[in-house]
N, C-alpha and C positions, 0 to 999 in steps of 0.2 A: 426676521422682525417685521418686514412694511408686510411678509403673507398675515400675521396675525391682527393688522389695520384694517377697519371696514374702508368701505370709497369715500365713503360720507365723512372719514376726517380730516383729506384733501379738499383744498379748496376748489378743486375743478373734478368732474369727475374720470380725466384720461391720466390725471399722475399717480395713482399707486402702478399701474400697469408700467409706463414710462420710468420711473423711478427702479422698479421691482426691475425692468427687462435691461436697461442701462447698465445696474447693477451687473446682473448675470454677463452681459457681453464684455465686461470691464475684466469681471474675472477671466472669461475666456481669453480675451486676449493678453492680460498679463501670463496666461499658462501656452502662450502661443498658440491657441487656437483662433486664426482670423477667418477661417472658414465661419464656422459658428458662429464668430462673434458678427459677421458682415450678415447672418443668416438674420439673426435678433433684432440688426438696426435697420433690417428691410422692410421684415413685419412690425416692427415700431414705425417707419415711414408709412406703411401703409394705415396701418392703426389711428394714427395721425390725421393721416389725408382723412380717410373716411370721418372723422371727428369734427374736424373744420368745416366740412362738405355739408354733414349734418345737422350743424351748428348755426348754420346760417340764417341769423336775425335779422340781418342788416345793417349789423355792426361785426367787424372781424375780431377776433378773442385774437389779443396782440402778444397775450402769454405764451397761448398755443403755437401760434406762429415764428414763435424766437424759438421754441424748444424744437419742430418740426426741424427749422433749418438747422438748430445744433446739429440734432439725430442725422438728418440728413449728411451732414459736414465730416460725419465719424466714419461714413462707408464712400461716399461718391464724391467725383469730381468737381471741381467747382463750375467750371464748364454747365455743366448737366444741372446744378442747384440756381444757377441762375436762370435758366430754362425754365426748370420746374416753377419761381419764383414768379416768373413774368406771367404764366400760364392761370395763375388764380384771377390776377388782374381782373378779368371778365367778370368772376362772381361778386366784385367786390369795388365798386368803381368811387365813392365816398374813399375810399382807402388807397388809394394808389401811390400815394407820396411815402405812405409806411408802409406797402408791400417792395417799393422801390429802397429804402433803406435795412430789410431783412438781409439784403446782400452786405451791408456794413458788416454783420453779424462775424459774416466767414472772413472778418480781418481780424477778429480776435479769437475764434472757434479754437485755439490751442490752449487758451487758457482756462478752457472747462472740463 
């Protein structure tokens, strides 16, 4: 179904891909494929990163950012997302009180 959507009926243009690839790793792993499905939610992270990076107005897309760290929260430690989290800090200083609350996120990342 989301293949026969153009980009242009999501409101941002990274969620048909995120949506579409979620999907597919959801199924793998309910058929027990974590391999796979940890392969999906890497290049979703990556997909991701590079969106944000490119995105860069001067204001942070705070959509993007909750989904980044879901995705993120489905394959990696928490350790390592909080790292990752602090790490944007720099491109985005206006923002730091809601890049510091993304980590709220992975207190409830099991309910998504």
């Amino acid at each position: 179904f989301l293949n026969s959507l153009s980009e242009e009926t999501f409101d941002r243009p990274y969620k048909k891909k995120m949506y579409r690839d979620i999907f597919k790793a959801s199924q793998l792993q309910t058929l027990g494929d974590t391999v796979e499905s940890r392969i999906i939610y890497s290049n979703l992270d990556k997909y991701m990163q590079t969106y944000l990076k490119n995105s860069i107005t001067g204001e942070i897309d705070k959509d993007a950012c909750y989904a980044w760290v879901l995705i993120k929260a489905k394959y990696k430690a928490e350790s390592i997302i909080y790292e990752e989290i602090d790490s944007i800090k720099f491109s985005f200083p206006k923002d730091i009180n809601f890049i510091d609350s993304l980590k709220q996120v992975l207190l409830i990342k099991d309910t998504f």
